[in-house]
DSSP file (Angstrom, degrees, kcal/mol; ACC not computed):
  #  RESIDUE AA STRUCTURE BP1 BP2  ACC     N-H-->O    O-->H-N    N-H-->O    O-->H-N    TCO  KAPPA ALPHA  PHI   PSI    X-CA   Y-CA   Z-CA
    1    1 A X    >>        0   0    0      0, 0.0     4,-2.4     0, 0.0     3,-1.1   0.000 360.0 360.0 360.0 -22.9   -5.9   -0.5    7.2
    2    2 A X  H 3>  +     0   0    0      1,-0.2     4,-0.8     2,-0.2     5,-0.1   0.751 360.0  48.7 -91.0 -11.3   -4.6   -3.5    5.2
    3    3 A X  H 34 S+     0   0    0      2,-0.1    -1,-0.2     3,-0.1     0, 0.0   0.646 110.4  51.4 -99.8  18.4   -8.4   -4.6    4.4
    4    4 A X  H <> S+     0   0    0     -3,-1.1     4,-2.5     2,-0.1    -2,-0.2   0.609 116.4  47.4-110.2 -43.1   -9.2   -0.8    3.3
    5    5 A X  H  X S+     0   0    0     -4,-2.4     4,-1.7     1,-0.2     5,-0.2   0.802 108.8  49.1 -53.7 -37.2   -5.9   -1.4    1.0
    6    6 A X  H  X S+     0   0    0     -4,-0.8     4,-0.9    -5,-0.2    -1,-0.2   0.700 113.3  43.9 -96.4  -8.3   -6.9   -4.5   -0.3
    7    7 A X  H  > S+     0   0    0      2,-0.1     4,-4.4     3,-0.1     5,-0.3   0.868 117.0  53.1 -82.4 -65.3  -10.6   -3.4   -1.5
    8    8 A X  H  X S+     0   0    0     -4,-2.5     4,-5.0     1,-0.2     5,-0.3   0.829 101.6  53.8 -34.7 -59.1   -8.9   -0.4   -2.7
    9    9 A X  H  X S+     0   0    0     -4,-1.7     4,-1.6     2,-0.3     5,-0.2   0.886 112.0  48.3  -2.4 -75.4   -6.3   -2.4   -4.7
   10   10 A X  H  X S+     0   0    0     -4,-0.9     4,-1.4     1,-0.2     5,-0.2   0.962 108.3  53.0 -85.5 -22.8   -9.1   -4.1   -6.5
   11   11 A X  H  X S+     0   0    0     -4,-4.4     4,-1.7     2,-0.2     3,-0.3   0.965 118.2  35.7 -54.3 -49.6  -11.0   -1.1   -7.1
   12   12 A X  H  X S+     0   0    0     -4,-5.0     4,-0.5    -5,-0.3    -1,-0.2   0.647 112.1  57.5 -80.4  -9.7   -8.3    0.4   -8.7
   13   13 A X  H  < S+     0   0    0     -4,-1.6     4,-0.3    -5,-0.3    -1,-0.2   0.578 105.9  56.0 -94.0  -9.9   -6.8   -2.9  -10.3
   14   14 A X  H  < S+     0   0    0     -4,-1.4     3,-0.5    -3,-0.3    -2,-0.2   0.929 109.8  47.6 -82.9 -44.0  -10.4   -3.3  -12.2
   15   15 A X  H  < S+     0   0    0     -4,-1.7    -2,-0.2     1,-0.2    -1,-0.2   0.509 132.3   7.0-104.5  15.9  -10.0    0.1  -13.6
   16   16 A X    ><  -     0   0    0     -4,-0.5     3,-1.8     3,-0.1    -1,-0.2  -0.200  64.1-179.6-156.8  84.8   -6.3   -0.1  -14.9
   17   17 A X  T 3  S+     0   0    0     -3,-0.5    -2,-0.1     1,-0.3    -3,-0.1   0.791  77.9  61.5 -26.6 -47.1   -5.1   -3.5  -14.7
   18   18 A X  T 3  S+     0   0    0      2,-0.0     2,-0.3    -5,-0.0    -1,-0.3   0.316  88.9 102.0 -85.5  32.4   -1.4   -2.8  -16.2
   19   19 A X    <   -     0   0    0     -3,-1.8     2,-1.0    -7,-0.1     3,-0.2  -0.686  63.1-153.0 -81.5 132.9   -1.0   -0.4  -13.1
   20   20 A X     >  +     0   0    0     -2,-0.3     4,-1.0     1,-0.2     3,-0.3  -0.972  21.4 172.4 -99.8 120.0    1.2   -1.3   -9.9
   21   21 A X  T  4  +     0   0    0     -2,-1.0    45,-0.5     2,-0.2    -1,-0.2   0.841  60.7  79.6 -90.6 -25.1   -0.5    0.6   -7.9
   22   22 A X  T  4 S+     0   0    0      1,-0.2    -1,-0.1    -3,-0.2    -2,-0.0   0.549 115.1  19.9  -2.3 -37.7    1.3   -0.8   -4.7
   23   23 A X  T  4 S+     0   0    0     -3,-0.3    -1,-0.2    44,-0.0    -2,-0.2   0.793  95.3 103.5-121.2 -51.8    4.4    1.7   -5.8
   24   24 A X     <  +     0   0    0     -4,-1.0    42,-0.4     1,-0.2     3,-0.1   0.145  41.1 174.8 -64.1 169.5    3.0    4.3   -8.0
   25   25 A X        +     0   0    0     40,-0.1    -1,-0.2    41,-0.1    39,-0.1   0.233  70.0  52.9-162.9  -2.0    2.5    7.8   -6.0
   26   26 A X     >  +     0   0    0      1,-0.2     4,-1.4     2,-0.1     6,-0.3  -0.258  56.5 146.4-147.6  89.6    1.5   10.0   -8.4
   27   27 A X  T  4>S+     0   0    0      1,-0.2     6,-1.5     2,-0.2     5,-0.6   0.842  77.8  32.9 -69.2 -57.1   -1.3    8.5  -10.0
   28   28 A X  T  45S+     0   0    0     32,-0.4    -1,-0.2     2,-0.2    -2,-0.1   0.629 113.8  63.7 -93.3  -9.5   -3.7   11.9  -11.0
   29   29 A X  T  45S+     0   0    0      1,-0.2    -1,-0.2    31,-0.1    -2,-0.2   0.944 112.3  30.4 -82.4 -36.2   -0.5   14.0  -11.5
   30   30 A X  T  <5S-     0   0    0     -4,-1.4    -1,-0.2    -3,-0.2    -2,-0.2   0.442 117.0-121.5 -89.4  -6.7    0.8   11.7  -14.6
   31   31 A X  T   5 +     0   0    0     -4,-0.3    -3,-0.2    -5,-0.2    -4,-0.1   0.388  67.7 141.2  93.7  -4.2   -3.1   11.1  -15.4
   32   32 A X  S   <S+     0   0    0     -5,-0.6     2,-0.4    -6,-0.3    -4,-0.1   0.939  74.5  39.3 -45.4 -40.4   -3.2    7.6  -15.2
   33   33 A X  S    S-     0   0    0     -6,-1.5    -2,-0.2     3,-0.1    -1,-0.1  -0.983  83.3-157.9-122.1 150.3   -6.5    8.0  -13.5
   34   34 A X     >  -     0   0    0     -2,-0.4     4,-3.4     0, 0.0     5,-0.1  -0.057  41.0 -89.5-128.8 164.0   -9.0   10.6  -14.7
   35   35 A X  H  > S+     0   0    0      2,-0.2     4,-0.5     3,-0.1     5,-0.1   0.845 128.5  58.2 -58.3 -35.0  -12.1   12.7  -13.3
   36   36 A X  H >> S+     0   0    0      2,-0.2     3,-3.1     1,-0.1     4,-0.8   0.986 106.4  50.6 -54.3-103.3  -14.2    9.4  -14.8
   37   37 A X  H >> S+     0   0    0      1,-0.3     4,-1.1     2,-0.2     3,-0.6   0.511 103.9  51.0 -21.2 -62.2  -12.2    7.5  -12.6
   38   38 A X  H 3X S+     0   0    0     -4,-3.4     4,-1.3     1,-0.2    -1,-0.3   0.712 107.8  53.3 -56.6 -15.7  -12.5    9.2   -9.3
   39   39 A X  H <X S+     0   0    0     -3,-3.1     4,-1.1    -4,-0.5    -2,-0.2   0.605 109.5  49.4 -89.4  -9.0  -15.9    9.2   -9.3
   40   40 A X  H XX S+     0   0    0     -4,-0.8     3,-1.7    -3,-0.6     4,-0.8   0.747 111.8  45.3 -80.5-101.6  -15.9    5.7  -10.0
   41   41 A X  H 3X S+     0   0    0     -4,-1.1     4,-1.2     1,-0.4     5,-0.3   0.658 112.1  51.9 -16.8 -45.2  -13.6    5.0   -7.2
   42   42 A X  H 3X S+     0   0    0     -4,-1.3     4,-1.0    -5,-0.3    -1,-0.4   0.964 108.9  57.7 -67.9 -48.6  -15.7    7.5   -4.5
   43   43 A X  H XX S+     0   0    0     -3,-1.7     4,-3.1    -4,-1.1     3,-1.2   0.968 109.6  43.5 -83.3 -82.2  -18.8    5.4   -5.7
   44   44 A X  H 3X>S+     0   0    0     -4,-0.8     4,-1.8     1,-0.3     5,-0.5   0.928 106.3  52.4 -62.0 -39.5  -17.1    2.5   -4.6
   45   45 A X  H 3X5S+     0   0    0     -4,-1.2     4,-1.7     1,-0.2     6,-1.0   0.871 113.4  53.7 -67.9 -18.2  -15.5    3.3   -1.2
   46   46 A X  H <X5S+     0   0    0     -3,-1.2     4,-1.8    -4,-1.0    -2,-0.3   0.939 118.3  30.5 -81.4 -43.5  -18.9    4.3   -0.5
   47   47 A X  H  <5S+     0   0    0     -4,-3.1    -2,-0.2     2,-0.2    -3,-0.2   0.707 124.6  44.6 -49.0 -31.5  -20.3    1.2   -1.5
   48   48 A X  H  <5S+     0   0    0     -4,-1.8    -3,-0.2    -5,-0.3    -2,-0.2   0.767 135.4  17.0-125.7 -55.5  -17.5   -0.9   -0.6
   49   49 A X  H  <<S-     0   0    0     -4,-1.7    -2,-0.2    -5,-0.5    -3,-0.2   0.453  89.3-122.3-106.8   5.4  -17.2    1.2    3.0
   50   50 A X  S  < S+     0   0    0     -4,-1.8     2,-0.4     1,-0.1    -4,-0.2   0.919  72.0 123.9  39.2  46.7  -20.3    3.2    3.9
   51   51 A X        -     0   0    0     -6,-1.0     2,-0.2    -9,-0.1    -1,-0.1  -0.883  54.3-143.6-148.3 124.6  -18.4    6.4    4.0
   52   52 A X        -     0   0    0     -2,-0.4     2,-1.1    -6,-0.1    -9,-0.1  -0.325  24.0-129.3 -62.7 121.7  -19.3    9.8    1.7
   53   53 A X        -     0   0    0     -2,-0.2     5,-0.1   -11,-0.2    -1,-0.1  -0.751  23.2-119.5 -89.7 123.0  -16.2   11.4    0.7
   54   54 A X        -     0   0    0     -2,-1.1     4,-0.0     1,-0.1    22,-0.0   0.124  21.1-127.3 -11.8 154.0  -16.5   15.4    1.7
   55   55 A X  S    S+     0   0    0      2,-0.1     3,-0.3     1,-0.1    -1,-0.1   0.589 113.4  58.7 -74.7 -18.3  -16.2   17.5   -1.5
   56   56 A X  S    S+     0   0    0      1,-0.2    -1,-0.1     3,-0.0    -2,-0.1   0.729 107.1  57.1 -87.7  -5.1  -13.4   19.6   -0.2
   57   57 A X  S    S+     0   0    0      1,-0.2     2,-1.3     4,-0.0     5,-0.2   0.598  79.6  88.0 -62.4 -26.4  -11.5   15.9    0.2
   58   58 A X        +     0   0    0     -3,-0.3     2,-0.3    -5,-0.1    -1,-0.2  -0.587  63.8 118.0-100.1  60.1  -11.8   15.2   -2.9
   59   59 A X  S >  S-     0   0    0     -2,-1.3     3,-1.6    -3,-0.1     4,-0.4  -0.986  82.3 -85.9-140.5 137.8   -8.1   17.0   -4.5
   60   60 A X  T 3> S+     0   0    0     -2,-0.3     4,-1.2     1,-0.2   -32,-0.4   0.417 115.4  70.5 -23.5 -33.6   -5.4   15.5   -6.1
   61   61 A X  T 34 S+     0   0    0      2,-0.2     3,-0.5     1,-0.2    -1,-0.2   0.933  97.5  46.8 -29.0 -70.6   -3.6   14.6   -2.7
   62   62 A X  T <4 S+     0   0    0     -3,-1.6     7,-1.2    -5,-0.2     3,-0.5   0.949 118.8  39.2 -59.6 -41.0   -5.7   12.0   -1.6
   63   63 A X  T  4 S+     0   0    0     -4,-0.4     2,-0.3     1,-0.2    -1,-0.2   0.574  81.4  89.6 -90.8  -9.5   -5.9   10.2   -5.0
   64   64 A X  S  < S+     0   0    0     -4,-1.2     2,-0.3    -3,-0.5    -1,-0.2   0.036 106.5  24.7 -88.0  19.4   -2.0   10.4   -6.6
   65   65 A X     >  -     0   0    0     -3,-0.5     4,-1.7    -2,-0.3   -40,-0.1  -0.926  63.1-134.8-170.2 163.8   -1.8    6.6   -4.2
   66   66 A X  H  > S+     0   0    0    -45,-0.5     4,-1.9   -42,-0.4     5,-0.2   0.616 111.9  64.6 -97.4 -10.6   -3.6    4.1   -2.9
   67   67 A X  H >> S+     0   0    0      2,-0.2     4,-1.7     3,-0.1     3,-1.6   0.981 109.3  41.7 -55.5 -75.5   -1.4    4.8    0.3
   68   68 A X  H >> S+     0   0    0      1,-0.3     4,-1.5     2,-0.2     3,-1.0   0.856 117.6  50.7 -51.0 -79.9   -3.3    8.4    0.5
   69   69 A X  H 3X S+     0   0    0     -4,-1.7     4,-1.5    -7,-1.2    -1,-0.3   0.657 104.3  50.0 -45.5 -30.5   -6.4    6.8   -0.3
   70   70 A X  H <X S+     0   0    0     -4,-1.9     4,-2.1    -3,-1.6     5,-0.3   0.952 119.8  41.0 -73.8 -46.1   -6.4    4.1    2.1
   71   71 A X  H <X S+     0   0    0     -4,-1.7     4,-1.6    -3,-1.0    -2,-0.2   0.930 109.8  54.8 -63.2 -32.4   -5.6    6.9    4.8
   72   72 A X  H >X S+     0   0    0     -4,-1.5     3,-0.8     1,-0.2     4,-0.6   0.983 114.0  44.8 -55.1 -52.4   -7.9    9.4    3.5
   73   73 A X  H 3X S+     0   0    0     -4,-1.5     4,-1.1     2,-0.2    -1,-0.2   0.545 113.2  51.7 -62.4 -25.3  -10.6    6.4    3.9
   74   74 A X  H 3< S+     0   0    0     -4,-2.1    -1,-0.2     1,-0.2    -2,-0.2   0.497 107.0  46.9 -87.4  -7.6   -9.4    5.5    7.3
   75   75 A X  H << S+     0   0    0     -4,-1.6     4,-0.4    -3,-0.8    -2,-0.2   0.545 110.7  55.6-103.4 -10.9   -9.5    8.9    8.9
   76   76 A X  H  < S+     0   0    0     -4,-0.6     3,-0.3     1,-0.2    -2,-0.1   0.843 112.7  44.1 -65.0 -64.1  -13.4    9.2    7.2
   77   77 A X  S  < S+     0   0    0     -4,-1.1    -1,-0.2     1,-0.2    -2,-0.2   0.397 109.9  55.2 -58.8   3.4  -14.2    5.7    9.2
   78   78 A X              0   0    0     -3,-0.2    -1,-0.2     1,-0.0    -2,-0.1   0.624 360.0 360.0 -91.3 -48.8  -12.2    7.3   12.6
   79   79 A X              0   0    0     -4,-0.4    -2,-0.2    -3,-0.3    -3,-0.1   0.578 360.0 360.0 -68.0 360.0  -14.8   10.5   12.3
């Protein structure tokens, strides 16, 4: 999990630098990241992991952390 964190991390540190993301938890809820932004970020875990995220996966839960994203991404790689 910690090198599914650490891809993540920079995926998410490219696209808002002044972010901790480390701490933050509710990332889509205050908006810091956007519809733009998740597709970016699915794009890359696909890239980055060779795994499609489902569409019904794809809801504010998984994305409001990179904690929930790194699990969402480690239970896709499990399947």
């Amino acid at each position: 999990m910690d090198e599914i964190k650490e891809v993540l991390l920079e995926v998410l540190s490219e696209l808002h630098p002044d972010v901790n993301f480390e701490t933050e938890d509710e990332l889509v809820e205050r908006k810091i990241i956007d519809s733009f932004d998740i597709v970016t970020i699915i794009a890359r875990i696909d890239e980055e992991f060779d795994v499609a995220i489902p569409a019904d996966k794809i809801v504010p839960e998984h994305f409001n952390s990179m904690e929930a994203l790194a699990q969402l991404v480690s239970e896709l790689l499990d399947e």
